[in-house]
C-alpha positions as CSV (number, residue, x, y, z in Angstrom):
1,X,0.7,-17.8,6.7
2,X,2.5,-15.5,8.9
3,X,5.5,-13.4,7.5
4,X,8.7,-14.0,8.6
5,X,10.9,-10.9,10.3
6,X,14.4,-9.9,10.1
7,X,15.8,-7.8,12.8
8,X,18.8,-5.9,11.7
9,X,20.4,-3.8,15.0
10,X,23.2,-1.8,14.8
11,X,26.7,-3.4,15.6
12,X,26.7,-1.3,18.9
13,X,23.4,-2.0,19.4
14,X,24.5,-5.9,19.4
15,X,27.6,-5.5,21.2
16,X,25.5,-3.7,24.1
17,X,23.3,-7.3,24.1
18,X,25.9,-9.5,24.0
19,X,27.6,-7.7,27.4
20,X,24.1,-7.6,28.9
21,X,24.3,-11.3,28.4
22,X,27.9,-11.7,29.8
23,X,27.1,-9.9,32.8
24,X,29.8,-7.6,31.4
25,X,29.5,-3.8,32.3
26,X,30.0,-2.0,28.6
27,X,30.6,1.6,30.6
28,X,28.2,2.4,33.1
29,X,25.3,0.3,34.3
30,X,22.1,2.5,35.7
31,X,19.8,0.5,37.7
32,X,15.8,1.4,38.6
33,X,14.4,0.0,41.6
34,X,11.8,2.5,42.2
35,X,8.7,3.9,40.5
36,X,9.3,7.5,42.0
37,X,9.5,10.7,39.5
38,X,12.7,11.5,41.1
39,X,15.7,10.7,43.4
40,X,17.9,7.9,43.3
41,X,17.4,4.4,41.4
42,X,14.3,6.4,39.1
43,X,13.9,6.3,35.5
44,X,14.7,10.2,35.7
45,X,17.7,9.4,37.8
46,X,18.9,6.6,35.1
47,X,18.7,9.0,32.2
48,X,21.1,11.7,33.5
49,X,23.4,9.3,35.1
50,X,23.5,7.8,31.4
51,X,23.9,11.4,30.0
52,X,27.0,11.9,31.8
53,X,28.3,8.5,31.7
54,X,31.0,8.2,28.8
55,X,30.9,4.8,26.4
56,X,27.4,3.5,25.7
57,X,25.5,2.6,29.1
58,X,22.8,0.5,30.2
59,X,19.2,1.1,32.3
60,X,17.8,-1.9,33.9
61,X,14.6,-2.4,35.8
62,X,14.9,-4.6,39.8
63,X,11.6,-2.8,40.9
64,X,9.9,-4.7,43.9
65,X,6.7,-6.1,42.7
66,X,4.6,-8.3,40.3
67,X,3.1,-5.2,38.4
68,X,2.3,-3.5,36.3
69,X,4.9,-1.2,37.3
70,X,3.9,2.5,36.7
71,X,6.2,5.1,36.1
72,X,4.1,8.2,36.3
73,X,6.2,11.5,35.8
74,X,5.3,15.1,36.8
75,X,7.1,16.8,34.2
76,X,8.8,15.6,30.7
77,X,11.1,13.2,31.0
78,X,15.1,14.1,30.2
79,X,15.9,13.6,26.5
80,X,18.4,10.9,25.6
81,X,21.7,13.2,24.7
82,X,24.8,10.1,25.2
83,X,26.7,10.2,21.9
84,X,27.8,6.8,23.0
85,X,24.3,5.3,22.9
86,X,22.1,3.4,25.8
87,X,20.0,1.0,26.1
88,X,16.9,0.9,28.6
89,X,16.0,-2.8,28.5
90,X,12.2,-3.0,29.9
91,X,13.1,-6.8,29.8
92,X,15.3,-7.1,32.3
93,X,12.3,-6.4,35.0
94,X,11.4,-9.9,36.3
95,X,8.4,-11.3,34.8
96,X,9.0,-9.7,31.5
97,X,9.3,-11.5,28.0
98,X,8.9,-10.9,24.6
99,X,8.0,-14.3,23.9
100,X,8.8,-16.5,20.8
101,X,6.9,-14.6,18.8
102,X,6.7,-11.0,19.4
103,X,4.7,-8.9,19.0
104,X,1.7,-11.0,19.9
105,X,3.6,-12.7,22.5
106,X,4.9,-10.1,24.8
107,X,4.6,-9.8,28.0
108,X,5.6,-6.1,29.4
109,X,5.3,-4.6,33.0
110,X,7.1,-1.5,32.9
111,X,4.7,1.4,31.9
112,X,5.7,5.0,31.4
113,X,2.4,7.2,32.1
114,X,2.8,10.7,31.1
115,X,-0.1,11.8,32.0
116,X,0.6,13.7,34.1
117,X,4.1,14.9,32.4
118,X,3.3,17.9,30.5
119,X,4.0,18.8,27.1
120,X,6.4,16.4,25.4
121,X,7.3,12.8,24.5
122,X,7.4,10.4,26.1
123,X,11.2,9.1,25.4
124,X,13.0,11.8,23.2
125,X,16.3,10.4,21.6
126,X,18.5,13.0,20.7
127,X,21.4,11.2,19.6
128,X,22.6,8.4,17.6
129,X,22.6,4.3,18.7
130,X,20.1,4.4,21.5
131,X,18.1,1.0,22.4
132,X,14.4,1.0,23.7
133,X,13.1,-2.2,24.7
134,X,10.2,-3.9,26.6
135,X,8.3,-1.0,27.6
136,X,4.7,0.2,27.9
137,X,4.5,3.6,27.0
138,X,1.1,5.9,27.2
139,X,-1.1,8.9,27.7
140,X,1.8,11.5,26.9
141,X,1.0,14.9,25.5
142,X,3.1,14.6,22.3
143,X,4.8,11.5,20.6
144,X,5.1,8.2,22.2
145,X,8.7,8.0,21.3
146,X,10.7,10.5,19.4
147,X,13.3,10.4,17.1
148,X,15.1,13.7,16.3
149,X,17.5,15.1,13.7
150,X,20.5,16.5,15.6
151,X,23.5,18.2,14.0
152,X,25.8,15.3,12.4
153,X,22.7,13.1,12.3
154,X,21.0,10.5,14.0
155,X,21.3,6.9,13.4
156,X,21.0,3.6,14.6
157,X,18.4,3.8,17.1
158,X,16.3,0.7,17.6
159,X,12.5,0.9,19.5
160,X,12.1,-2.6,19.8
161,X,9.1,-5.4,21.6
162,X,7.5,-2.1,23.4
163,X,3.3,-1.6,23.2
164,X,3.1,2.3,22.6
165,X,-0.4,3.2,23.0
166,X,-2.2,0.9,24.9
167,X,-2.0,-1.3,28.2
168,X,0.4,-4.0,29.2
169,X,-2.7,-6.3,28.2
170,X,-2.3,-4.6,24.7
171,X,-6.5,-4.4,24.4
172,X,-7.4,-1.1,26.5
173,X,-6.6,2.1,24.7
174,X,-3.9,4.5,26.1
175,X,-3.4,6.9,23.4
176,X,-0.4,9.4,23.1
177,X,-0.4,12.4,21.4
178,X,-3.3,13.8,23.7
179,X,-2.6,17.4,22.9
180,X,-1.6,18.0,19.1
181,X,-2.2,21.7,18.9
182,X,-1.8,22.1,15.7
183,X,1.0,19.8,15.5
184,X,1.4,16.4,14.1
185,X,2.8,13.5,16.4
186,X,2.9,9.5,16.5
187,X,3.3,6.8,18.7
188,X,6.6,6.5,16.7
189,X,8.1,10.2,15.3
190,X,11.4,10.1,13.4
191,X,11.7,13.6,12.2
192,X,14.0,16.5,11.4
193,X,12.5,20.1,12.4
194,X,15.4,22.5,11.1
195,X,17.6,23.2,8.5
196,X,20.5,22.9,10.5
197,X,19.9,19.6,11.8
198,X,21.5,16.3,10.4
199,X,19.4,13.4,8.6
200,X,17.8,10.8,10.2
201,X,18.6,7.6,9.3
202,X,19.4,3.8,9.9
203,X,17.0,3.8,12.5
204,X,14.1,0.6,13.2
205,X,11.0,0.3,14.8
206,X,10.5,-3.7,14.9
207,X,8.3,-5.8,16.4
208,X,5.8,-3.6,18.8
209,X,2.7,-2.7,19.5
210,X,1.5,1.0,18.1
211,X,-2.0,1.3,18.2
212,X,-4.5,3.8,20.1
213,X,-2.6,6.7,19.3
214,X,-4.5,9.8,18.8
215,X,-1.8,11.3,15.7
216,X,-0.6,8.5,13.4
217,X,1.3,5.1,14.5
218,X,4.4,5.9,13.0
219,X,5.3,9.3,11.7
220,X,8.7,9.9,9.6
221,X,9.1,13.6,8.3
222,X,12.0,15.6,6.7
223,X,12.6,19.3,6.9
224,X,14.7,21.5,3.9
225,X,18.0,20.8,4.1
226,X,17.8,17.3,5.8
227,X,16.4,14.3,5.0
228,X,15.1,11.3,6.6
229,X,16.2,7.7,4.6
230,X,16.9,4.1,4.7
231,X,14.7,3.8,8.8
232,X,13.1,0.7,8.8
233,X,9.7,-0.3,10.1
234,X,8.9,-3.9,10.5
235,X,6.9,-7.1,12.1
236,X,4.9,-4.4,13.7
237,X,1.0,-4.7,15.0
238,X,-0.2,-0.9,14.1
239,X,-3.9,0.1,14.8
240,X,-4.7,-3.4,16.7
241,X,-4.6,-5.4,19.6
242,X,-1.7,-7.3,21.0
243,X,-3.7,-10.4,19.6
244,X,-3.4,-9.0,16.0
245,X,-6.7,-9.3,15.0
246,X,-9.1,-6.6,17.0
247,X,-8.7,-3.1,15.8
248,X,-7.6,-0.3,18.0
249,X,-6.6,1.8,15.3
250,X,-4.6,5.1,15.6
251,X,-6.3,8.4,14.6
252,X,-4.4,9.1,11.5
253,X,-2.5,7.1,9.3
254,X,-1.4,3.8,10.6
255,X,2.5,5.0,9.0
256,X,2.6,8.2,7.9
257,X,6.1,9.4,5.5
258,X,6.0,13.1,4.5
259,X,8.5,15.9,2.5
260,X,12.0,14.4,1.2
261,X,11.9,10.9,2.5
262,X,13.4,7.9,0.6
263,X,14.6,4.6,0.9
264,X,13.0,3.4,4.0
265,X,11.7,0.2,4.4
266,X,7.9,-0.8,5.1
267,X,7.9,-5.0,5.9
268,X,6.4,-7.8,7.3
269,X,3.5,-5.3,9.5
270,X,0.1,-5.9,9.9
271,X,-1.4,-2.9,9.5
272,X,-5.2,-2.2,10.2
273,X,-7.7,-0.3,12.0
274,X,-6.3,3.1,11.5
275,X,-8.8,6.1,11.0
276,X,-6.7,7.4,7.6
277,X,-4.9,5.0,5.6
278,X,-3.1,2.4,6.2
279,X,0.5,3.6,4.5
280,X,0.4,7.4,3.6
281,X,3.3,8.9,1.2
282,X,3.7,12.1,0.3
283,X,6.4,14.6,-1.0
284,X,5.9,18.6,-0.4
285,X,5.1,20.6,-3.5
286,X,6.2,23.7,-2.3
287,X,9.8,22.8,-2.9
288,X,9.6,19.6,-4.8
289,X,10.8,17.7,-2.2
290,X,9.9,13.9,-3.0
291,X,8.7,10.6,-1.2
292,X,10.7,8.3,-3.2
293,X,12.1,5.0,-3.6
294,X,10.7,3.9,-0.5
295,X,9.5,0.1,-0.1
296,X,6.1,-1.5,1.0
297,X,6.5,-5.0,1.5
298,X,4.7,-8.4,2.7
299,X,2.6,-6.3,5.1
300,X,-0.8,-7.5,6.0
301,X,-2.7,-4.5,5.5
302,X,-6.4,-4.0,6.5
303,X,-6.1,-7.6,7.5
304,X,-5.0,-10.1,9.8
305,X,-2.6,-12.9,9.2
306,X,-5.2,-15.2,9.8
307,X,-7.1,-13.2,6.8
308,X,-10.0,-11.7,9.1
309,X,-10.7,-8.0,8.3
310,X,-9.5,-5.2,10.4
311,X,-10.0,-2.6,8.0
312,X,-8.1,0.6,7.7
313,X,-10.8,3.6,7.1
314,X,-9.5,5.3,4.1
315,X,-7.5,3.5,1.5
316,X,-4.5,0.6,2.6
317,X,-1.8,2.5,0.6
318,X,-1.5,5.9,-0.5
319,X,1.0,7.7,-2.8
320,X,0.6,11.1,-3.0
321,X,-2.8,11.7,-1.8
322,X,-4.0,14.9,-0.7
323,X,-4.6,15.1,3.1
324,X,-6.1,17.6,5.5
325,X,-6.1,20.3,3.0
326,X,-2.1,19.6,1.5
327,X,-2.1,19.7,-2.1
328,X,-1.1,16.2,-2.7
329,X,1.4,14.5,-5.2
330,X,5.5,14.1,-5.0
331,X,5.9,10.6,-4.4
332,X,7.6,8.5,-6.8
333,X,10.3,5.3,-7.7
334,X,8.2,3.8,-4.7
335,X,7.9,0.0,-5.0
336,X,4.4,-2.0,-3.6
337,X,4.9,-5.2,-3.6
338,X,3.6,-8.9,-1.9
339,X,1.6,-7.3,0.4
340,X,-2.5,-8.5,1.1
341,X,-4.2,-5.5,0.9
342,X,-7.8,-6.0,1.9
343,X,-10.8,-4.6,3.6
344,X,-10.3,-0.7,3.4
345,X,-12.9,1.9,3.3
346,X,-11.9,3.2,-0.2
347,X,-9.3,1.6,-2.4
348,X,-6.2,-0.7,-2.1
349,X,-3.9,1.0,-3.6
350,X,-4.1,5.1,-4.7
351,X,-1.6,6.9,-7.0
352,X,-2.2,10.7,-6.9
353,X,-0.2,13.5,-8.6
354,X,0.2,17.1,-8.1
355,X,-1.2,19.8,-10.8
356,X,2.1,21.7,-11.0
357,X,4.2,18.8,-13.2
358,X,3.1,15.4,-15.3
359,X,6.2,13.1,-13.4
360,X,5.6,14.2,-9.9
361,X,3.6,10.4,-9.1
362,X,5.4,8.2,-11.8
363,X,7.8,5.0,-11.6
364,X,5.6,3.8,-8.5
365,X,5.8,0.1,-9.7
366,X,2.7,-2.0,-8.0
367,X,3.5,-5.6,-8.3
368,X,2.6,-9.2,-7.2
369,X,0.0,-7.6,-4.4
370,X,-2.9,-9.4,-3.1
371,X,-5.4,-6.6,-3.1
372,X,-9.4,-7.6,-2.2
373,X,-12.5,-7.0,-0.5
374,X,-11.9,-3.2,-0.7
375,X,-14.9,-0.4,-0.8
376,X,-13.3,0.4,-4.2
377,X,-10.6,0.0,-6.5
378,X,-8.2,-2.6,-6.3
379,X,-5.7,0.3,-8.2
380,X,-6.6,3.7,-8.3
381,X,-4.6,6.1,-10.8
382,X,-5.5,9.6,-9.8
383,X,-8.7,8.5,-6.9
384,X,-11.0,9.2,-9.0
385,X,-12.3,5.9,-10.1
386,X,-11.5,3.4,-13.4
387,X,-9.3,5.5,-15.6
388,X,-10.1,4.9,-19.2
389,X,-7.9,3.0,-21.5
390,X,-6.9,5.8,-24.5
391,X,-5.1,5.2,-28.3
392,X,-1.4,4.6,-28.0
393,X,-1.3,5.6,-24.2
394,X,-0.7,9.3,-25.0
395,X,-2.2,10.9,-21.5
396,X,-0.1,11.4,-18.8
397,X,-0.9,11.6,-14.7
398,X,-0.3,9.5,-12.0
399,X,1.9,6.7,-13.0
400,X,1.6,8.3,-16.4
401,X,-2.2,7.0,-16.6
402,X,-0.8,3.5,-18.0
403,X,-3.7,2.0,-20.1
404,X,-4.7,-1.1,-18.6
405,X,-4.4,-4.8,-20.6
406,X,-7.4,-6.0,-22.1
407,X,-8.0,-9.6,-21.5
408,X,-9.8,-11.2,-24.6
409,X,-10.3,-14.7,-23.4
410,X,-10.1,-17.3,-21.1
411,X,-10.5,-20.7,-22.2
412,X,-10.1,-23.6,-19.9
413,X,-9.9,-27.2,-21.5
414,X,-10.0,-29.7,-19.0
415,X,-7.1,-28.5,-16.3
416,X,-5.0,-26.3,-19.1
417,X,-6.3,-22.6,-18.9
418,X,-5.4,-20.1,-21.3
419,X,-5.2,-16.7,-21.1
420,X,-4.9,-14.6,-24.0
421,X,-5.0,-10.0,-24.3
422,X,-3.2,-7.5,-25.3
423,X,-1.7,-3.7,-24.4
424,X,-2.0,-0.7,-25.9
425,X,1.3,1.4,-24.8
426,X,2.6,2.6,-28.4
427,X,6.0,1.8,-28.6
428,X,6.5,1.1,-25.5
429,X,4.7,-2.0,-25.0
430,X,7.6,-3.6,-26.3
431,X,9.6,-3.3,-23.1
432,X,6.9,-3.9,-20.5
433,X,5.2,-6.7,-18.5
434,X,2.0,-8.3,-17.6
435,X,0.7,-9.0,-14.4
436,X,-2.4,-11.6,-14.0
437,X,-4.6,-11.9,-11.2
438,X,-7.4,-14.2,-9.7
439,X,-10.4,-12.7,-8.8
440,X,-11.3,-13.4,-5.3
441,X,-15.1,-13.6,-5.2
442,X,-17.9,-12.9,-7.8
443,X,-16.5,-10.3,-11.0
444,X,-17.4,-6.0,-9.8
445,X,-15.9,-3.2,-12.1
446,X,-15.6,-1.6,-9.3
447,X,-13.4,-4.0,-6.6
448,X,-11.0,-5.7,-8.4
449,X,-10.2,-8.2,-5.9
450,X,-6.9,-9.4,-7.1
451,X,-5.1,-12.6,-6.2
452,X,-1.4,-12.6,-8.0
453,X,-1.0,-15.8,-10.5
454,X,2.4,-14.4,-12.7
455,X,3.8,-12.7,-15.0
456,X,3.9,-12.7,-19.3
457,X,5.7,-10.5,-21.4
458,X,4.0,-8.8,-24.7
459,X,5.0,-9.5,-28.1
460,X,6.3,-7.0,-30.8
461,X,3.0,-5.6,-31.1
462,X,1.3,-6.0,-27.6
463,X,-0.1,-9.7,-27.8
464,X,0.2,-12.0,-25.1
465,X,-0.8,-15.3,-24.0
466,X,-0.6,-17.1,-20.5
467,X,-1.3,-20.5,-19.6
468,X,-1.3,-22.4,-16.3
469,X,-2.7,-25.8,-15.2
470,X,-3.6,-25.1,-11.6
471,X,-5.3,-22.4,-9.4
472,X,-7.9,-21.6,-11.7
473,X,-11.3,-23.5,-13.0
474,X,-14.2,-22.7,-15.1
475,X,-16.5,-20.3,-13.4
476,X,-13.5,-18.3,-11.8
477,X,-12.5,-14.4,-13.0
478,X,-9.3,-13.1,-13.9
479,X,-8.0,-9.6,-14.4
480,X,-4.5,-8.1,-15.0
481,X,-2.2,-5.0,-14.6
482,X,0.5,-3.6,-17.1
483,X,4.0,-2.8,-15.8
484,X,6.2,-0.5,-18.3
485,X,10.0,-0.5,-18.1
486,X,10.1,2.3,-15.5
487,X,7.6,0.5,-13.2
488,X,4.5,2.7,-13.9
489,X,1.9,0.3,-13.3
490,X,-2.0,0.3,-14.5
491,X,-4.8,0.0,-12.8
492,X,-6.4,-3.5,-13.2
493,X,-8.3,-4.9,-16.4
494,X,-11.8,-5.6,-16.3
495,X,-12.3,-8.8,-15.3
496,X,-13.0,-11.9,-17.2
497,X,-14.6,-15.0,-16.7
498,X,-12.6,-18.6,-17.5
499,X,-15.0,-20.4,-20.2
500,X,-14.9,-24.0,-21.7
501,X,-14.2,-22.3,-25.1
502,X,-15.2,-18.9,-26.0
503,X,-17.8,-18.5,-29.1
504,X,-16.5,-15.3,-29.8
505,X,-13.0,-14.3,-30.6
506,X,-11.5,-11.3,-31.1
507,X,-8.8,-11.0,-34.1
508,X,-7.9,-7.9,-33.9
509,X,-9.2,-3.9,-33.9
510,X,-8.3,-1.5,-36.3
511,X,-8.4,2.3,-35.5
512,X,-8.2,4.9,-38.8
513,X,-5.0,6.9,-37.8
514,X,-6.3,9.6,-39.9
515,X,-10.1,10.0,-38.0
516,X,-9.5,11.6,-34.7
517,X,-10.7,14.7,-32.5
518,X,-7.5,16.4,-31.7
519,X,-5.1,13.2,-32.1
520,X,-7.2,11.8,-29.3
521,X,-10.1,8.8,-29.9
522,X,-13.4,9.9,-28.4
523,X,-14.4,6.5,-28.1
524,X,-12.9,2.9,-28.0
525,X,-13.9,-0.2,-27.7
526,X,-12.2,-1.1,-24.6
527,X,-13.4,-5.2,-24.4
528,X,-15.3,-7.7,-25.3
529,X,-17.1,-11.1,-23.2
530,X,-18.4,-14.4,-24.6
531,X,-20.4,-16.2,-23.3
532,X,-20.2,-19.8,-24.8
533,X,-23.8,-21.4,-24.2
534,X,-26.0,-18.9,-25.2
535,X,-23.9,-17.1,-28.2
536,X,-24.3,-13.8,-26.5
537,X,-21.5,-11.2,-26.8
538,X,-21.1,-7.9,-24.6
539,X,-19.0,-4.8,-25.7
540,X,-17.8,-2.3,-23.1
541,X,-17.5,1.0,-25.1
542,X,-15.4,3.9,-23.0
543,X,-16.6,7.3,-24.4
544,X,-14.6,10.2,-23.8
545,X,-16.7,13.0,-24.7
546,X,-20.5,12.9,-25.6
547,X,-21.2,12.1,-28.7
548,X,-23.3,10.3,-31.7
549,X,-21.9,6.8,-32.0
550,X,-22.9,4.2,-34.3
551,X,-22.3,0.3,-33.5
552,X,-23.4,-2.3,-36.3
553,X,-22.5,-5.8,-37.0
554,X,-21.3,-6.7,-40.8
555,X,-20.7,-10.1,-42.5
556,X,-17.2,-10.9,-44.6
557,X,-18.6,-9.4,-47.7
558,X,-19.6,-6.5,-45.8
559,X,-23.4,-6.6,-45.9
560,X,-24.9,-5.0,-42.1
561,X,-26.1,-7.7,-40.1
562,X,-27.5,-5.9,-36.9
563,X,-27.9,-2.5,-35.9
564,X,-26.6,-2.2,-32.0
565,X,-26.2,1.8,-31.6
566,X,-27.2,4.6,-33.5
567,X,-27.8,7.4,-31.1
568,X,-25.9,9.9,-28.8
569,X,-24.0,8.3,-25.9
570,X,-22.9,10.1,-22.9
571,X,-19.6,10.4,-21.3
572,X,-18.8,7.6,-19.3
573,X,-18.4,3.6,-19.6
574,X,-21.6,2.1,-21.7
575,X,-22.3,-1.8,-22.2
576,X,-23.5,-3.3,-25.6
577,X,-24.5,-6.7,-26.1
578,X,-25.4,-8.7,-29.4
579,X,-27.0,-12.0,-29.1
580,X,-26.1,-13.2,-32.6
581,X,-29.1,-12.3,-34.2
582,X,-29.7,-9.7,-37.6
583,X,-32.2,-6.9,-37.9
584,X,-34.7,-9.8,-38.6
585,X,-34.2,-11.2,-35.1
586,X,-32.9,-14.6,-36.3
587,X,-29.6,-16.2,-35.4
588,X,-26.7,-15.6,-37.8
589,X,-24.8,-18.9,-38.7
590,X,-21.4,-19.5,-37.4
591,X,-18.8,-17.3,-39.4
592,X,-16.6,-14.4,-39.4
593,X,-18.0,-10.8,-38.6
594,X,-17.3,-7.3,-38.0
595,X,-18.1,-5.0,-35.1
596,X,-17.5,-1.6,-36.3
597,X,-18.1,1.8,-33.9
598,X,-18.3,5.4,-35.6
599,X,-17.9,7.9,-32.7
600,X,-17.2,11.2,-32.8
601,X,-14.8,10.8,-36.0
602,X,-13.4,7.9,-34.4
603,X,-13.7,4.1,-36.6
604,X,-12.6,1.3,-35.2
605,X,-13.5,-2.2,-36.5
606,X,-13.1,-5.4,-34.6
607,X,-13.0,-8.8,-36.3
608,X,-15.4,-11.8,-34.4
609,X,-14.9,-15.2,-34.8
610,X,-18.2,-17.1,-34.3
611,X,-18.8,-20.5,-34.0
612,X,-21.7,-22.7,-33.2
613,X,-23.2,-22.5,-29.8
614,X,-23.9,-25.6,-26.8
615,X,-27.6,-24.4,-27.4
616,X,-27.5,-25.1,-30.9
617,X,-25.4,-28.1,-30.5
C-alpha cells in the first residue's frame, strides 16, 4: 500500500505556478543558459538579478545539452534575500520531469556541485516564500539547502521534487555536509541561530530525495528566543535510493527536531537506512525548551512500501533520547501514530526523560502503529528494556511509566475471538483506553511485533473485553498498549497466544493494601498463560527487589495443593509454571484454586478456574 501525499504550497507559491503556466511574467523572469560559475545567463547571475528584482521572480533553466547539466561553483553561492519570493524551477530544463509519482519517478538534470564552493550551503534562503524545484544538489561543505530565521521570520518556503545528496540516477552517493567542524548540518536545515532572529515556520520539504548526506537528512533547530513550528516534511525518500527500497542512509538521523520546536508535521515518508534513528526529538534541558506537539504520521519507517527492510541503525522513533553526549529528555504532547515501524537496530519506538523533572517526556500518545521486526522493543519507556508493571501505577518517568494491560485470555471459538484483560492505573483507568495488537511472527518478550487490530475502553474497575471475527485464528499472538486521558501510552503487554478455550482462568487478584515495603509491592504477579491441552499454567512474576518469595497452590477450603516457590528470587522477570499436579505429583481434578505469592511483605492471591483438559478428555 503506498501512502497518499498532500502538497500544501503557499498561495504565492501557487500563484508563481499558475503564471509559469500562463506564460505570464509575475515580475522578473531570470533565465540560465549556461553552466559557467559567473557572467551572464549563470545560476550566480539569476540569483542577484532576482535579489534586486522587485515582486516575486522566477529562474529557469534553457541550457544546451542532454545532461546531466553541472553547475560547479568556485565559491558559495549568493543567498536568496527577495522579500518577494522566487522560484528556481529545475523543471523547466528540457528533459526534466517529476513524473506521476514523485519521488521515485523523477527525472532531474540540473546538478549544483559545490565541491568546489567552499564553506557553505548549497542554496541558502534567507527570506520568506522562496520555491526550489527539480534540482540535484551535492558535495557542498555545509547543508544541502538551508533554511534561515531572519528578523520578522521566515515562511512559506517550499523545497520540492529535488534529490539532495545523491546523483541524478538517485543510487550513487553525493553527500553534503562534507565539512561539519563541529557543527551540525542536513541535507535539509530549517534553523534559527540568534536571538534576534524571527521563527521559522510554514515551511515544506515534500516529495524529494535526501539521502547520502554526511549530517542528518532533515535538520530543524530553534535558538532562545525563536522558535521553529508548524514546517512540514512529507512523501519524502530519506536514507534511500530513488527506487525506495536500497538504503543510502544519511549519517545521522534520517529527521532530526531539536530545542523549542512544535507543531510540525512528519507524513507520508519512508524513512530508512539512516546511521541514527530514523525520527529524532529532543527539547534542550538547559532552558526547558520543549519538542512538543509535533506529529509523526503514516511514514514507512525502516521499511519500504513494498514491506522489504531498510533498516534505520538505531531506533525508528526517538523522543527525547540522549545523543552525542546531550543529556536527553524535553519532548512531549508529541503524537505517533499509523506509521509501520520496522526493522531498526534497537527499538521502534523510545520515550526518554530528563533527570531534572518527572513531566519532561509525558503526553507522547503512541497509537494505532505497526511496529515489528525490530532488534528490541516494540515500545520503550525510558530505553532501558520492559518496564515493570507496579500497584496502582504510582511511578512516574517517561510517559509517566504507564503500567502496561495484562491480557488474561484469548479464546477463539470457531471464527469469534475473544479477548479479555485488564489495567492497573488506580483511578485513572477509568478515563483511558486500550489498544490491541497482532503479533507479527512467533511470541519474543523482547520484540513485540505489533500489528494494530482496535481499540476497547475499560470498565469501572479496569476490566475489558474485545471480540472480533476476522484477522486472527488459533495459533496467532496478541499483545496490547494502555492509552490514559492525556495520551501517555505503555509499552506493550506480554504477548498471548489465541486458544480454543483456556483451562485456566483468572478471576481476579487480590493485593493486602496494608502489606507493603514503602507503599510499593516488591513483587506482583504480572500474568498468567494456559495452555488448554496439556493443563499446564505459567506465571510471570516481576520482582522488584531481591527477596524470599513463597508461591503455593490452595484448594476452595484452603488446604495447600502444590508447593511452586519457597526460596529467594532475584531482581528481575522470573517464570513459574504448575502443571496441575499436588505435592504427590498427581493431577488435581477440575475445580477452583488459589495461587497465592508472599514476597517481601507483599500477598497477593489469584483465583484459577480449572477445568478438565483435551488430554484427559
Amino acid at each position: 500500500m503506498k501512502a497518499t501525499t498532500t502538497i500544501r504550497l503557499t498561495p504565492l507559491c501557487v500563484l508563481i505556478l499558475l503564471c509559469l503556466s500562463t506564460a505570464t511574467s509575475p515580475a522578473g523572469q531570470f533565465v540560465v543558459r549556461s553552466t559557467a560559475d559567473a557572467g551572464a545567463h549563470s545560476l550566480r547571475w539569476a540569483i542577484l538579478q532576482a535579489n534586486a528584482s522587485a515582486g516575486p521572480d522566477v529562474i529557469s533553466f534553457e541550457i544546451p545539452g542532454s545532461g546531466p547539466l553541472t553547475i560547479v561553483p568556485s565559491s558559495p553561492l549568493p543567498a536568496i534575500t527577495d522579500p518577494a519570493g522566487v522560484v528556481i524551477d529545475g523543471l523547466s530544463q528540457e528533459g526534466c520531469s517529476a513524473g506521476a509519482r514523485p519521488p521515485a519517478t523523477l527525472s532531474l538534470r540540473i546538478v549544483l556541485d559545490g565541491v568546489h564552493a567552499g564553506r557553505g550551503p548549497g542554496l541558502w534562503l534567507q527570506s520568506s516564500n522562496n520555491l526550489i524545484q527539480g534540482l540535484v544538489i551535492t558535495r557542498f561543505a555545509e547543508d544541502g539547502v538551508r533554511i534561515q530565521g531572519m528578523e520578522g521570520g521566515t515562511r512559506g518556503n517550499t523545497v520540492r521534487n529535488c534529490i539532495i545528496g545523491l546523483d541524478p540516477t538517485g543510487i550513487e552517493v553525493r553527500p553534503n555536509c562534507m565539512d561539519e567542524n563541529g557543527q551540525r548540518f542536513a541535507g535539509v536545515r530549517m534553523f534559527i541561530d540568534q536571538a534576534s532572529a524571527g521563527d521559522v515556520f510554514e515551511n515544506a520539504v515534500l516529495t524529494c530525495v535526501i539521502s547520502g548526506n554526511n549530517g542528518d537528512g532533515v535538520l530543524i533547530a530553534d535558538c532562545p528566543g525563536a522558535a521553529v513550528h508548524t514546517n512540514s516534511v512529507s512523501g519524502n525518500f530519506i536514507g534511500c535510493t530513488l527506487s525506495g527500497d536500497v538504503p543510502r542512509g544519511n549519517a545521522r538521523d534520517g529527521i532530526h527536531m531539536s530545542g523549542g520546536c512544535s507543531d510540525n508535521i512528519i507524513s507520508a515518508n519512508v524513512i530508512g537506512g539512516n546511521r541514527s534513528d530514523g525520527v529524532h526529538l529532543i527539547g534542550d534541558a538547559t532552558r526547558k525548551a520543549f519538542a512538543k506537539g509535533n506529529s509523526i504520521s503514516r511514514n514507512y519507517i525502516g521499511i519500504t512500501h513494498e514491506h522489504h527492510p531498510l533498516g534505520n541503525a538505531v531506533n525508528g522513533v526517538n523522543l527525547g533520547g540522549r545523543e552525542n553526549g546531550s543529556v536527553g529528555g524535553f519532548a512531549a504532547q508529541n503524537i505517533v501514530t499509523s506509521n509501520i515501524i520496522a526493522a531498526n537496530g534497537r527499538s521502534g519506538i523510545v520515550v526518554c526523560e530528563h533527570a531534572s523533572t518527572t513531566n519532561n517526556a509525558d503526553r507522547n500518545r503512541l497509537t494505532q502503529n505497526s511496529v515489528f521486526g525490530n532488534s528490541r522493543l516494540g515500545i520503550d519507556l525510558g530505553d532501558d528494556g520492559v518496564t515493570l508493571n507496579d500497584l496502582a501505577d504510582r511511578d512516574v518517568g517517561p510517559n509517566q511509566s504507564r503500567n502496561a494491560p495484562v491480557l488474561l485470555s484469548a479464546d477463539i471459538n470457531e471464527k469469534l475471538v475473544m479477548l479479555r484483560g485488564n489495567i492497573d492505573l488506580g483511578s485513572l483507568r477509568r478515563e483511558a483506553k486500550v489498544e490491541l495488537y497482532k503479533m507479527n511472527g512467533a511470541p519474543a518478550a523482547q520484540t513485540h511485533d505489533a500489528l494494530y487490530l482496535g481499540t476497547v475502553s475499560p470498565d469501572a474497575d479496569g476490566n475489558w473485553m474485545y471480540s472480533t471475527n476476522g484477522g486472527l485464528f488459533e495459533g496467532d499472538s496478541v499483545t496490547a498498549l494502555v492509552i490514559d486521558a492525556d495520551g501517555n501510552t505503555s509499552e506493550f503487554a506480554r504477548p498471548r497466544t489465541v486458544l480454543a478455550g483456556d483451562v485456566y482462568e483468572e478471576v481476579h487478584t487480590e493485593i493486602a493494601e496494608e502489606n507493603r515495603i514503602n507503599g510499593d509491592p516488591s513483587a506482583v504477579i504480572a500474568s498468567t498463560l494456559q495452555d488448554r491441552k496439556s493443563g499446564v499454567v505459567t506465571f510471570t512474576i516481576d520482582v522488584e527487589e531481591d527477596c524470599w518469595t513463597i508461591m503455593e497452590i490452595f484448594t476452595e477450603q484452603d488446604e495447600l495443593v502444590h508447593t511452586l516457590v519457597n526460596r529467594w528470587l532475584g531482581a528481575g522477570r522470573h517464570v513459574v509454571t504448575w502443571d496441575g499436579s499436588n505435592w504427590k505429583g498427581k493431577p488435581v481434578p477440575p475445580g477452583s484454586y488459589s495461587c497465592r505469592l508472599e514476597a517481601g511483605g507483599v500477598r497477593q492471591t489469584k483465583v484459577l478456574a480449572r477445568r478438565a483438559t483435551e488430554e484427559s478428555q
